[in-house]
C-alpha positions as CSV (number, residue, x, y, z in Angstrom):
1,X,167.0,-16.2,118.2
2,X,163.9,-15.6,120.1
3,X,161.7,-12.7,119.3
4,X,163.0,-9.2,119.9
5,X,161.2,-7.7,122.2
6,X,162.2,2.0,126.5
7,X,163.3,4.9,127.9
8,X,163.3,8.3,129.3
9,X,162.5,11.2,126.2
10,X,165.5,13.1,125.6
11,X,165.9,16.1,123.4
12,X,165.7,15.2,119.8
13,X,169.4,16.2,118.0
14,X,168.4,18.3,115.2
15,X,170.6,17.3,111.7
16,X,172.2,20.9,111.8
17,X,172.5,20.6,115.2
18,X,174.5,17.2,114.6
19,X,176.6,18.3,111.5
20,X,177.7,21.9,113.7
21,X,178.7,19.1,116.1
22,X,180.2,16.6,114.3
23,X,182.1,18.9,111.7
24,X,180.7,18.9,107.9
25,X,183.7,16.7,106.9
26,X,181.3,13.9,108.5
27,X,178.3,14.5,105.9
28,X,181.3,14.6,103.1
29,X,182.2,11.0,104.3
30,X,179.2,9.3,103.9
31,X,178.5,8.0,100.4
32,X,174.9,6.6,98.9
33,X,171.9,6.5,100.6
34,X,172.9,6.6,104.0
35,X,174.5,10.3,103.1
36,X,171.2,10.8,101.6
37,X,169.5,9.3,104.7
38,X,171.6,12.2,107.0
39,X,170.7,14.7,104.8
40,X,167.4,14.2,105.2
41,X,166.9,13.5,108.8
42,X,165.5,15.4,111.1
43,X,165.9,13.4,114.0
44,X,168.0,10.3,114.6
45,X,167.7,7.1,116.7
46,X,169.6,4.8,118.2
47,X,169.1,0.6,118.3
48,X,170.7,-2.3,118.8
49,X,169.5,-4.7,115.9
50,X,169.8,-8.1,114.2
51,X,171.2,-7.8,110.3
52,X,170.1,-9.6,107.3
53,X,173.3,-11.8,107.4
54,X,172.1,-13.3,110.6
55,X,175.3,-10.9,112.9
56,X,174.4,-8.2,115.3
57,X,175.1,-4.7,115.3
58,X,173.9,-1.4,116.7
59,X,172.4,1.1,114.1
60,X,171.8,4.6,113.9
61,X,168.9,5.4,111.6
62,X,166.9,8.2,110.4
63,X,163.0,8.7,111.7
64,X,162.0,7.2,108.2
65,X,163.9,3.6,109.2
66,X,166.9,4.5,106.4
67,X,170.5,3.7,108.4
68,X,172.9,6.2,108.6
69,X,175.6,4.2,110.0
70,X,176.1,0.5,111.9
71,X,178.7,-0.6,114.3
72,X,178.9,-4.7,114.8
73,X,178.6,-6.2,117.7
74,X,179.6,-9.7,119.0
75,X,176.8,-10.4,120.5
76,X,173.2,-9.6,121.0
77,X,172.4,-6.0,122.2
78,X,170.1,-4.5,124.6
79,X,170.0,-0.9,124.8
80,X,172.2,2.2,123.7
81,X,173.7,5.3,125.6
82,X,174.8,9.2,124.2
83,X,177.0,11.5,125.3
84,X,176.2,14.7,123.2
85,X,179.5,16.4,124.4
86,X,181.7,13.9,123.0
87,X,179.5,12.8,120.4
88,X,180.4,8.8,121.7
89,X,177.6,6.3,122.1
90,X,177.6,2.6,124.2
91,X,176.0,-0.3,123.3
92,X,175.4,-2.5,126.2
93,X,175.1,-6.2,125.9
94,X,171.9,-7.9,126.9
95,X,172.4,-10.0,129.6
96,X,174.6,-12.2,130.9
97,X,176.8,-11.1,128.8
98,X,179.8,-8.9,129.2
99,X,180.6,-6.5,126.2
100,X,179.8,-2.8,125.7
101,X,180.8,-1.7,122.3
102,X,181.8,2.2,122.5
103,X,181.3,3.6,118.8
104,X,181.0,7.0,116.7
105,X,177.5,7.1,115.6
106,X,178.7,9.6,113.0
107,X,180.6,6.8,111.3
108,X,179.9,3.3,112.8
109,X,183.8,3.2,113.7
110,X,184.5,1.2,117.2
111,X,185.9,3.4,119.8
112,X,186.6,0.3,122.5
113,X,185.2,-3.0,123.5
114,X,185.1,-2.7,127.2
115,X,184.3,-6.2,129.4
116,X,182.9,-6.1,132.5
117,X,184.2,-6.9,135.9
118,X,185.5,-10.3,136.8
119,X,182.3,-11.8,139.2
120,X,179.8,-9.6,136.9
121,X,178.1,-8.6,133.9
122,X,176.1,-6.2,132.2
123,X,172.2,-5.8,132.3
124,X,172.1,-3.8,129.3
125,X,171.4,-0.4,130.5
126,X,173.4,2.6,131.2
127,X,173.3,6.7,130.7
128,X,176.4,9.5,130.9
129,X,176.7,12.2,133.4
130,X,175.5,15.3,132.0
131,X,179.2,16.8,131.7
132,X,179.9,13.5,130.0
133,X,182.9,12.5,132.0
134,X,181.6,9.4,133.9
135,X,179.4,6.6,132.3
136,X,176.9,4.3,134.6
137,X,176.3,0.5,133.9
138,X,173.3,-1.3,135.3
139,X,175.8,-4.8,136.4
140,X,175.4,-8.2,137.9
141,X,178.1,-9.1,141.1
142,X,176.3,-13.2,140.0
143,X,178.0,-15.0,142.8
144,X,176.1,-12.4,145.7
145,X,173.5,-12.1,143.7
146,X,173.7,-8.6,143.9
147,X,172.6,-5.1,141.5
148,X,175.5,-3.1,141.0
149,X,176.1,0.5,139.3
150,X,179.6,0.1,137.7
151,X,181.2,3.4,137.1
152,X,183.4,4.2,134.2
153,X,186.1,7.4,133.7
154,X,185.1,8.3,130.1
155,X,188.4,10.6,129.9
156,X,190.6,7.5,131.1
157,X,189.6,5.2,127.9
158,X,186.4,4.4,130.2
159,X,188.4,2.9,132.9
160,X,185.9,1.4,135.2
161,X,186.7,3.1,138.6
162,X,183.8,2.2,141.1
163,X,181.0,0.5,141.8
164,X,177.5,1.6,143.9
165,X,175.0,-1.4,145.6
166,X,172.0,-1.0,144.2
167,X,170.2,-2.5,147.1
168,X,168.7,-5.3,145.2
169,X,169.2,-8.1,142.5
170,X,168.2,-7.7,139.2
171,X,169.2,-3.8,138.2
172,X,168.2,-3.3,135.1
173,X,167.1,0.0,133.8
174,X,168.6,3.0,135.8
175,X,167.9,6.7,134.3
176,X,169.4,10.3,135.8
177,X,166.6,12.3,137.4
178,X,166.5,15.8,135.9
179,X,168.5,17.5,139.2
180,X,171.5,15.4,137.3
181,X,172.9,14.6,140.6
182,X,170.2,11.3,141.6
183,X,170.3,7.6,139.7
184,X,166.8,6.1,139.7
185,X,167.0,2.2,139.7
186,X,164.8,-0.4,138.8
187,X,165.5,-3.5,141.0
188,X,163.8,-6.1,139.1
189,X,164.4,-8.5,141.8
190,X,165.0,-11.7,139.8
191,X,168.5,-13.7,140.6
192,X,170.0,-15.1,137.7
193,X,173.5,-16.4,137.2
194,X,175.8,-17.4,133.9
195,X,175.9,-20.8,134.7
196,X,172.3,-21.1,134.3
197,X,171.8,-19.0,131.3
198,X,169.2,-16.7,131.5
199,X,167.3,-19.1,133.7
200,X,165.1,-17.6,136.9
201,X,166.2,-18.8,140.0
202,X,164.4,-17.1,142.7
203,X,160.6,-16.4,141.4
204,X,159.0,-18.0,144.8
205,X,161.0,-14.5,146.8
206,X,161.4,-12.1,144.6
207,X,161.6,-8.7,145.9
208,X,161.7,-6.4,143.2
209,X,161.8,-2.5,144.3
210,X,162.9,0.7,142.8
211,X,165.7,2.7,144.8
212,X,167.4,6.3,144.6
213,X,170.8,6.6,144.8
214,X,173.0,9.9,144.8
215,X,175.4,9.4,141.4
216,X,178.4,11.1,143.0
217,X,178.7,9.2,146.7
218,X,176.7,6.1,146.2
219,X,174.4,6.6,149.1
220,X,171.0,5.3,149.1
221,X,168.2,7.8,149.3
222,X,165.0,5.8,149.0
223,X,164.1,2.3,148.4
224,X,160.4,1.7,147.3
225,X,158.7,-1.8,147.2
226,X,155.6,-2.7,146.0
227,X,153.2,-4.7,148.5
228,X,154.0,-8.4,149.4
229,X,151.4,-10.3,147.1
230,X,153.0,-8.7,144.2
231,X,156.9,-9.7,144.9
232,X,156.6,-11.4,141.6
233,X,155.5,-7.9,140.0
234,X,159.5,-7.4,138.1
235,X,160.1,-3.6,137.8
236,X,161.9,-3.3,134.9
237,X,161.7,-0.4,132.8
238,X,161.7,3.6,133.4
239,X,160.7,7.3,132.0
240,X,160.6,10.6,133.7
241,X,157.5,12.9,133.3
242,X,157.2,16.7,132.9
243,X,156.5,16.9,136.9
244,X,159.2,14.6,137.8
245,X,157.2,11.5,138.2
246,X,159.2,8.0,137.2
247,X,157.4,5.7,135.8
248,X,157.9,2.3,135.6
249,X,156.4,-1.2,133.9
250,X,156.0,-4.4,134.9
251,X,156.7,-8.3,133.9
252,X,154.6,-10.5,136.0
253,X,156.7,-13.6,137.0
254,X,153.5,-15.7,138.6
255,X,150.6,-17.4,137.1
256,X,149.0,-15.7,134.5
257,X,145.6,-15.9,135.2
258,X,146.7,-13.5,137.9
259,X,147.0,-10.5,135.3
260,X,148.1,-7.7,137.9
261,X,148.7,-4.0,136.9
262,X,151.5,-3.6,135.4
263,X,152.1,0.4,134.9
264,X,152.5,2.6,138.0
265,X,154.7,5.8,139.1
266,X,156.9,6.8,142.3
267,X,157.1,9.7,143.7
268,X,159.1,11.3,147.0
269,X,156.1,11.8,148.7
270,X,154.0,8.6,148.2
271,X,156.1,6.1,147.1
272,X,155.2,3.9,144.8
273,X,151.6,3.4,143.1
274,X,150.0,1.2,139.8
275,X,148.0,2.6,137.5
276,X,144.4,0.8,137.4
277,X,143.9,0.1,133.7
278,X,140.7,-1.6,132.8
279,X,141.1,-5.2,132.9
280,X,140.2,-5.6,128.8
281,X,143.4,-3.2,128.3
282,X,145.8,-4.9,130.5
283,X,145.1,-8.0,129.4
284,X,146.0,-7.1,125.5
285,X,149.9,-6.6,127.7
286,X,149.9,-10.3,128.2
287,X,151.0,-9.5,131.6
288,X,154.5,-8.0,129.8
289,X,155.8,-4.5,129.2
290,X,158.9,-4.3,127.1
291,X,160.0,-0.3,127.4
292,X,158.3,2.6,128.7
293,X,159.1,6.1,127.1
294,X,158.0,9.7,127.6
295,X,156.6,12.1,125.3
296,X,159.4,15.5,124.4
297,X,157.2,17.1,126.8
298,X,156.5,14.9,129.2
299,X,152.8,14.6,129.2
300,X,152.4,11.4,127.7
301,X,153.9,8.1,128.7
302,X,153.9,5.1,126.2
303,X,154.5,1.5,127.0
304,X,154.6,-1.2,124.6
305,X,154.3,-5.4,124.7
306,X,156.4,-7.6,122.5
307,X,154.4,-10.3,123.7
308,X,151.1,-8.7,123.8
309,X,152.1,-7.1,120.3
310,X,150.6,-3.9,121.5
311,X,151.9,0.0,122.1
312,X,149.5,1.7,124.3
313,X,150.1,5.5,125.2
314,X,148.6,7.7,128.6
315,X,148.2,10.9,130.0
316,X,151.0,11.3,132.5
317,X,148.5,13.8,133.8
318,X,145.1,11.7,134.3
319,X,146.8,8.8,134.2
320,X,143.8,7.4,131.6
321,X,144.9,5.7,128.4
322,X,144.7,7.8,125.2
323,X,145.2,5.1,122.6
324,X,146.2,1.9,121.8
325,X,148.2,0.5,118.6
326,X,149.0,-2.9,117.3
327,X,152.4,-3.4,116.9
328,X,153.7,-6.9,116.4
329,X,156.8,-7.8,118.3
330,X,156.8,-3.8,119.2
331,X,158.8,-2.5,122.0
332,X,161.2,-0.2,120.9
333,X,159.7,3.4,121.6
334,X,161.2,6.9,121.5
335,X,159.8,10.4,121.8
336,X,159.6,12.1,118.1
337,X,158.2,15.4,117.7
338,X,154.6,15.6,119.0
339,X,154.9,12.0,119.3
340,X,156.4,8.6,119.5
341,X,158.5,6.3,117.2
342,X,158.5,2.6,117.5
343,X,160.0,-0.6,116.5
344,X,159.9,-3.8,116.2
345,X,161.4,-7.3,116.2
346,X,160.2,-7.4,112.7
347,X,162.1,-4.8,111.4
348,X,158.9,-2.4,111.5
349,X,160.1,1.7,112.0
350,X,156.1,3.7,112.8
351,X,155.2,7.2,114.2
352,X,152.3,6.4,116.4
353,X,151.4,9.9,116.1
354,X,152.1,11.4,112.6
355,X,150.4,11.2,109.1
356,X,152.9,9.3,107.8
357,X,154.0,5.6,106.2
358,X,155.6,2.4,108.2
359,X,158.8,1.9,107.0
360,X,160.3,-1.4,106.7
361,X,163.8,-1.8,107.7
362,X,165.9,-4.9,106.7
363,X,167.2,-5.4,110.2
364,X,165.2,-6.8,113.4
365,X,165.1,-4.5,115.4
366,X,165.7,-5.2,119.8
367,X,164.2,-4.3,122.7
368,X,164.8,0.0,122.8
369,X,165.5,3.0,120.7
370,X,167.8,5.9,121.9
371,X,166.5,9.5,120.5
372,X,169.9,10.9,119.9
């Protein structure tokens, strides 16, 4: 497998927050360390992961790396969804494939395998309304070559019910904006199809963009592009800041002597703009970011490069990088306390903002991390 190479902040769940949810009969389930591991967890995250038997699976772990409990999957992941109503997470498959596992991340158990769509797959991303009865899919319709929201009935087994055009190719990360009502999408612009693998087809007219779409009727609110001599600038990956801002990176598709920005925000009111990092910063990115994550309150936005190997995190504010940290194969990043926790392909679980010790988990981590 190649190297594994994040995502909005949400609210950290507590341990007595999750055992008043879950029911104390959970904890009483749980034998050795990983009962130890709840016990003693504060907070606990979400990632799809390879294991030491070579399989995949999507683990929930504690903030110190220990795993509280692990679902298999057939394939390789991508990212994760929650639903704190229904205490039910997703694991999406990375593309092209076409599995979502739907699991208990109290115990690991599989809920249902849902399959996509005939004519489509998944791009590994998707989120839960906030009352938790629909689930949203970022999807492939291949043959068009054509971004698709698929929309799933959580209360009828997950019944996929609908479909919304994303106006573009390539969805891949798509987040709820905080008025719960509007789907931000990032239109990477790339067309791909099965029967060429994960092979790029299009890179000479890309047109990546990033488009608002209104979660209940579908309707397209705004589409954002960025200028012409950067169509091969893929947006990709998305956080939400204390004022609203999204935020997305970057993977540049052309030459790369070309080293563009690659970080930049939208808003209503101006659209799209990039961030100017200083050219000896951006070129430690390696013209890649791999997940984008924002601080529990929103004034800090981290991004991270697998193949740069480094986590860099801004004020959402100034929009100046604050520091910078080496992280091998890095990309997984999630909002912890004051700070952030990351991962990597290498099994590597560090707080890029506390006093305390890496941990070394015995699973290789992929590309994102879920704060449950």
């Amino acid at each position: 497998m190649p190297p594994i190479r994040n995502r909005l902040a949400t609210p950290l769940l507590a341990r007595r927050d999750f055992l008043a949810g879950a029911g104390a009969l959970f904890a009483s389930t749980l034998i050795g360390r990983r009962a130890e591991a709840f016990e003693d967890a504060d907070a606990l995250f979400a990632s799809a992961c390879r294991r030491p038997d070579g399989s995949y699976g999507c683990a929930v772990f504690a903030e110190d790396g220990r795993i509280v409990s692990e679902v298999a999957l057939p394939d390789r992941g991508h990212d994760v969804a929650f639903d704190p109503l229904s205490y039910r997470a997703v694991a999406f498959a990375r593309r092209p494939r076409t599995f979502a596992v739907v699991f208990d991340p109290k115990t690991g158990e599989t809920v249902k395998t849902l399959t996509s769509a005939e004519g489509r797959h998944f791009f590994g991303h998707g989120f839960f309304s906030p009352d938790g009865r629909l689930m949203y899919a970022t999807e492939n319709d291949y043959d068009a070559a054509r971004g698709l929201i698929g929309v799933y009935d959580v209360k009828r087994d997950f019944a996929r019910i609908g479909e919304f055009d994303t106006h573009g190719m390539d969805t891949h990360e798509a987040l709820l904006m905080p008025d719960g009502e509007t789907i931000v999408v990032a239109n990477g612009g790339i067309e791909t199809h099965p029967d060429y693998g994960r092979q790029k087809l299009n890179l000479a007219t890309m047109e990546p963009s990033l488009v608002l779409i209104d979660r209940k009727s579908g309707d397209l609110l705004a589409k954002h592009r960025l200028e012409k001599s950067l169509h091969q600038l893929s947006i990709r990956h998305l956080a939400i800041d204390a004022d609203r801002k999204v935020w997305f990176g970057c993977q540049y598709e052309g030459p790369s002597a070309d080293a563009p920005q690659l970080l930049g925000f939208a808003t209503p009111e101006a659209g799209l703009s990039l961030i100017e990092m200083p050219r000896g910063d951006l070129a430690r990115l390696s013209n890649y970011v791999g997940s984008v994550a924002a601080s529990a309150d929103g004034t800090r936005i981290a991004i991270s490069s697998p193949v740069g190997g480094e986590v860099m995190i801004l004020d959402a504010t100034k929009k100046s990088l604050i520091e910078s940290h080496p992280v091998r194969d890095g990309c997984g990043l999630a909002a912890d306390g004051a700070g952030f926790l990351a991962t990597s392909g290498h099994g590597l679980v560090t707080h890029l903002a506390k006093q305390a010790a890496d941990r070394q988990a015995d699973r290789e981590w992929d590309n994102h991390i879920l704060a449950l």
